[in-house]
C-alpha positions in Angstrom: 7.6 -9.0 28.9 9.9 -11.8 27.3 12.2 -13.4 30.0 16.0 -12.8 29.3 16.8 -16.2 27.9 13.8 -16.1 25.9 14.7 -12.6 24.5 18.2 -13.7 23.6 17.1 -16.3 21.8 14.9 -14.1 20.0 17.0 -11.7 18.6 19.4 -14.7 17.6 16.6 -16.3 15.2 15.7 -12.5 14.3 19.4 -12.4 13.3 19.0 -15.0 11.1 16.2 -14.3 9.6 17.6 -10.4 8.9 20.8 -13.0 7.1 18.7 -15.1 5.0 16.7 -11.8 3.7 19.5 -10.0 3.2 21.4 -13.4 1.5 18.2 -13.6 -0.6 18.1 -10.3 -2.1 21.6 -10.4 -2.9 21.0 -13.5 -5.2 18.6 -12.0 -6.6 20.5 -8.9 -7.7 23.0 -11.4 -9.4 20.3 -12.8 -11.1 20.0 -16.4 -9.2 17.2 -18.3 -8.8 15.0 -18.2 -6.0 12.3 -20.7 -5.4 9.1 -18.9 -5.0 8.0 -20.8 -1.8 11.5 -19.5 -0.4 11.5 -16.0 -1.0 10.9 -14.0 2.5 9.1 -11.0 0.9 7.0 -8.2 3.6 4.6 -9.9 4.5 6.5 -13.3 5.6 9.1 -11.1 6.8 6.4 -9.1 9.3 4.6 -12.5 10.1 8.1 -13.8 11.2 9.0 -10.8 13.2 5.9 -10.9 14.9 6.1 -14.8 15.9 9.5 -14.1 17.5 8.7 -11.1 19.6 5.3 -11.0 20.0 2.2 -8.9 19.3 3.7 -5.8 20.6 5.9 -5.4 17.2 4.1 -2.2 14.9 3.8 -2.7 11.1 5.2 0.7 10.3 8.5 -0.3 12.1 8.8 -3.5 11.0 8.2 -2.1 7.1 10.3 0.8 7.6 13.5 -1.6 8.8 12.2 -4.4 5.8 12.5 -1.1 3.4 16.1 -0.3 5.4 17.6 -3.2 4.6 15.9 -3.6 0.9 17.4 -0.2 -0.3 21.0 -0.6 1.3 22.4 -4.7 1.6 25.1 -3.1 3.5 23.3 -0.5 5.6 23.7 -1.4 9.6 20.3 -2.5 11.3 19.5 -2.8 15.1 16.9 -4.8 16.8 15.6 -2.0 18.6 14.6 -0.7 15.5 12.1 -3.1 15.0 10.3 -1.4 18.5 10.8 1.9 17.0 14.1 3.1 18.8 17.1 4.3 17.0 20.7 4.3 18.0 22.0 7.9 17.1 24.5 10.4 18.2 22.2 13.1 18.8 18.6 14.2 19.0 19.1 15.4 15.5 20.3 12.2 13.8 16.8 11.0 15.6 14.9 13.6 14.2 16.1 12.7 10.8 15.6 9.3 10.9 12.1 10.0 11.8 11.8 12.3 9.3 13.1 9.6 6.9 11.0 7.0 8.3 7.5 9.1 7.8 8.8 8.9 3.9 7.2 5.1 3.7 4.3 5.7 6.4 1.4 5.7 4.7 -0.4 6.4 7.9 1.1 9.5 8.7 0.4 11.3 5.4 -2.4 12.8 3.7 -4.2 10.5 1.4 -5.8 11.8 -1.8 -8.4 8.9 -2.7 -10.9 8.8 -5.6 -14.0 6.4 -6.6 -12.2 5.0 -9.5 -9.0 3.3 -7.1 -11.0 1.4 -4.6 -8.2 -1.2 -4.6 -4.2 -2.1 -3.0 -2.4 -0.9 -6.1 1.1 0.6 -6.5 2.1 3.4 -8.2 4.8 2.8 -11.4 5.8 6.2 -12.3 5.1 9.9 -11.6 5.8 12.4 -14.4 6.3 16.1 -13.8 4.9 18.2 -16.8 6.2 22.1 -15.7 4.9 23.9 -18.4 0.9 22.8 -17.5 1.8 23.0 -13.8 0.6 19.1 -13.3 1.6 15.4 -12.7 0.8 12.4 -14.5 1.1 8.9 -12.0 0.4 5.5 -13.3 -0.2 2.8 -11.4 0.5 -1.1 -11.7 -3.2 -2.3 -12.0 -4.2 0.4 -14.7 -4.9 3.8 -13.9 -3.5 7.0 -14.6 -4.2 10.4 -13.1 -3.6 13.5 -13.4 -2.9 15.8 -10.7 -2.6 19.3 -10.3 -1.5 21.2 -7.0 -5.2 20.8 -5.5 -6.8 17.8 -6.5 -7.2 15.3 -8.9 -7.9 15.9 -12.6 -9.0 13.5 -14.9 -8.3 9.6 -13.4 -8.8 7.3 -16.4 -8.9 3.2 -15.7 -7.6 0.5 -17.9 -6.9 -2.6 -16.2 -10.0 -4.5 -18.1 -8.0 -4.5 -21.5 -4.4 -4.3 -20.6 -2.0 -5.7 -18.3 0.0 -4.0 -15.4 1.2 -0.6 -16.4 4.9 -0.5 -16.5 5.7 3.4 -17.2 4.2 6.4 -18.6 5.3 9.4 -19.4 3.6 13.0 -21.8 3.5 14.0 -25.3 4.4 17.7 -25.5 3.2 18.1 -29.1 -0.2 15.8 -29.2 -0.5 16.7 -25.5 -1.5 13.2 -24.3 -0.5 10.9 -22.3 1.4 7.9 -22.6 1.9 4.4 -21.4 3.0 1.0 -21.3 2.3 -2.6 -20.3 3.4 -6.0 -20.7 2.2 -5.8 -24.6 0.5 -2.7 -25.4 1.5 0.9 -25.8 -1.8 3.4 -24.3 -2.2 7.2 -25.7 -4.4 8.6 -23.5 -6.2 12.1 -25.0 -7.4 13.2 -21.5 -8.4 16.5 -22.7 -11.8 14.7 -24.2 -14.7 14.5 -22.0 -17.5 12.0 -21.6 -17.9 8.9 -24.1 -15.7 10.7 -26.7 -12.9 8.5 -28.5 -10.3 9.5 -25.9 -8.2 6.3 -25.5 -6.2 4.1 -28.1 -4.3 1.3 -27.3 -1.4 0.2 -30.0 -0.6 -3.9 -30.1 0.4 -6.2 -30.3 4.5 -5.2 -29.1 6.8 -7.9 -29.9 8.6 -8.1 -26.4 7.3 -7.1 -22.6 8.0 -3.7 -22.7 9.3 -2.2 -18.7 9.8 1.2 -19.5 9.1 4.9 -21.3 10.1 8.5 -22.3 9.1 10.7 -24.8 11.5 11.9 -27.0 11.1 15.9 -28.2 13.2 15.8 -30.8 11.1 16.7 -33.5 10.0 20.0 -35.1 6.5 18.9 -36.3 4.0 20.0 -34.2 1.6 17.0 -34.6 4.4 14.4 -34.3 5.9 12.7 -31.0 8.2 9.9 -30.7 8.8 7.1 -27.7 11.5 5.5 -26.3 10.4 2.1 -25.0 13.3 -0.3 -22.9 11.6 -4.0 -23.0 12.2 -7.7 -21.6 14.7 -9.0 -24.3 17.2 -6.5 -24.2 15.9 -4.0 -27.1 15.4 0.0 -27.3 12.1 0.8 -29.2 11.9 4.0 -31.0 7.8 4.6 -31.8 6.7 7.8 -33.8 3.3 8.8 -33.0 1.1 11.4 -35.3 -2.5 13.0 -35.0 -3.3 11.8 -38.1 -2.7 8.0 -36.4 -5.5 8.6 -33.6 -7.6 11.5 -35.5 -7.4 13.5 -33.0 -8.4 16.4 -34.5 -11.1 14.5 -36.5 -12.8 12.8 -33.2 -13.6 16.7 -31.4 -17.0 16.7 -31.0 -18.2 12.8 -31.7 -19.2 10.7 -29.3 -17.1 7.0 -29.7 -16.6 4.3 -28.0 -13.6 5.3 -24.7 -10.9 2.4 -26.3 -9.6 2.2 -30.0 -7.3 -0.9 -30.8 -5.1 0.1 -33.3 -2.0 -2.8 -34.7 1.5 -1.5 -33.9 2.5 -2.7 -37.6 0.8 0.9 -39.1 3.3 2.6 -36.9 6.8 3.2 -37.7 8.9 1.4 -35.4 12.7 1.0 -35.2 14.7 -1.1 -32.6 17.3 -2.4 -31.3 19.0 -4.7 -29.5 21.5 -3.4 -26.6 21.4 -5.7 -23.6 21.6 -9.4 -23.3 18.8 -8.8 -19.8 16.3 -6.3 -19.6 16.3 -2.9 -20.4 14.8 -1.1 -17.3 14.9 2.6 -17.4 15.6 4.8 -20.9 16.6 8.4 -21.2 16.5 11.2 -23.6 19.1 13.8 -23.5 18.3 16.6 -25.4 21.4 18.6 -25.2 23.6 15.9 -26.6 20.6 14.2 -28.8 21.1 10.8 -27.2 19.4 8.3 -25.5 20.9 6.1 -22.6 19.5 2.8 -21.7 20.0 0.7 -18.4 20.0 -2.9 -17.7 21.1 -5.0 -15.1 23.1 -6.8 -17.9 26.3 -7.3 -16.0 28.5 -6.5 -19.5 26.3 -4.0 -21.0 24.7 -2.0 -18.1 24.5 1.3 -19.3 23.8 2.6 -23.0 24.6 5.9 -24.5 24.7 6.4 -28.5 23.1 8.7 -30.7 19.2 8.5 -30.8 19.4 8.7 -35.2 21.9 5.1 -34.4 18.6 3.5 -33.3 17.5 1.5 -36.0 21.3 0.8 -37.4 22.7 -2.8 -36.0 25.5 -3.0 -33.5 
């Protein structure tokens, strides 16, 4: 056990380091630079902790205070949380915390693993399609999977030929799914089995693209469009048809799984609504607009019409 003088001087360099984390991640909120040999991410944070009070601190309640103080700058943060103990009004509000806690244990869950992620990855994006009762995840090295409420589906990998996923979302009308990267748009036809043609990959994209929806706005049954938010500040409007993939034509062939197809055959409109990066876009269907966010301090959040796309501001 630390002696008393020992401990107090503990918690005071614990203190600072819980300051200079939460100091850091305010900066970079604003948008200031941080130098990279600086920044106090997890795992500095954890070796930290655990040089100031020992071997006896636990990974799960170091990551679940790290993940505390990430989500809220302003939330309040004991010590003794670090050790696990929480300073509540009641059983209940300990309960809950618990409960809160087992959220971001990874250990305390159920894991579904499969042969094709056999590495540390992280997952993007999940997408909820109700109407075939399953889920589409993507994750940041390059695989997507479908699940259903048993097990997983069809996992597909494509971290050889693209970069990190950034999004993903469905295609009601092809019934595919889609993603992005860094420079690449993926339609994924999992419905194909085997060596058939069921992957395409559209590029080159002008700008680092960071996120997607699908847009059902239109009556043609072998027609989807995509709402793309990239790294310049620009809203992408993509229209995707059968007739661009041949996915009626490739049923029964066996063809290589990836097809490279250039983005300039596609009709793309865009435009340019945030001086930073446009993070997360959304299609409202009820009032047939789009809203985009950035962390643009002027321009943060976007709503026009979604036929005002390709018009300039």
């Amino acid at each position: 056990a630390l002696e008393v003088p020992d401990f107090k001087n503990a918690l005071k360099q614990f203190q600072k380091l819980v300051e200079k984390t939460v100091t850091q991640k305010t900066k970079k909120r604003l948008g200031l630079y941080i130098e990279d040999e600086d920044e106090i991410d997890y795992d500095k944070f954890y070796t930290t902790t655990q040089k100031i009070f020992g071997p006896e601190i636990k990974d799960r309640n170091v990551k679940a205070f790290f993940r505390k103080i990430s989500n809220n700058l302003d939330a309040r943060a004991e010590w003794c949380e670090i050790f696990g103990y929480f300073i509540g009004e009641s059983d209940a509000v300990s309960s809950q915390l618990k409960e809160e806690n087992m959220v971001f244990l990874v250990s305390e869950k159920q894991q579904i693993t499969h042969a094709v992620v056999k590495r540390q990855d992280v997952i993007k994006s999940i997408v909820k399609v109700p109407h075939l009762d399953f889920t589409v995840t993507s994750s940041q090295k390059g695989v997507l999977t479908i699940f259903n409420n048993q097990v997983i589906l069809y996992p597909f990998n494509f971290h050889q030929d693209t970069g990190w996923i950034t999004g993903c979302d469905f295609l009601p009308h092809l019934k595919c799914v889609v993603a992005v990267t860094e420079r690449t748009v993926i339609v994924w036809d999992y419905k194909s089995k085997g060596n058939q043609n069921n992957c395409f990959i559209i590029k080159p994209m002008e700008n680092g693209l960071l996120c997607v929806c699908t847009v059902p706005m239109s009556d043609h049954l072998a027609e989807d469009n995509i709402l793309m938010g990239d790294d310049k500040g620009y809203v992408h409007l993509l229209t995707v048809t059968s007739d661009h993939f041949g996915l009626k034509q490739c049923k029964g062939k066996k063809k290589s799984q990836l097809q490279v197809l250039d983005s300039k055959i596609f009709n793309i409109v865009k435009r340019k609504l945030h001086d930073d990066w446009a993070v997360k876009v959304k299609y409202f269907s009820d009032l047939n607009c789009f809203g985009s966010c950035s962390s643009d301090s002027i321009h943060s959040f976007v709503l026009d019409d979604i036929k005002r796309l390709g018009d300039d501001l």
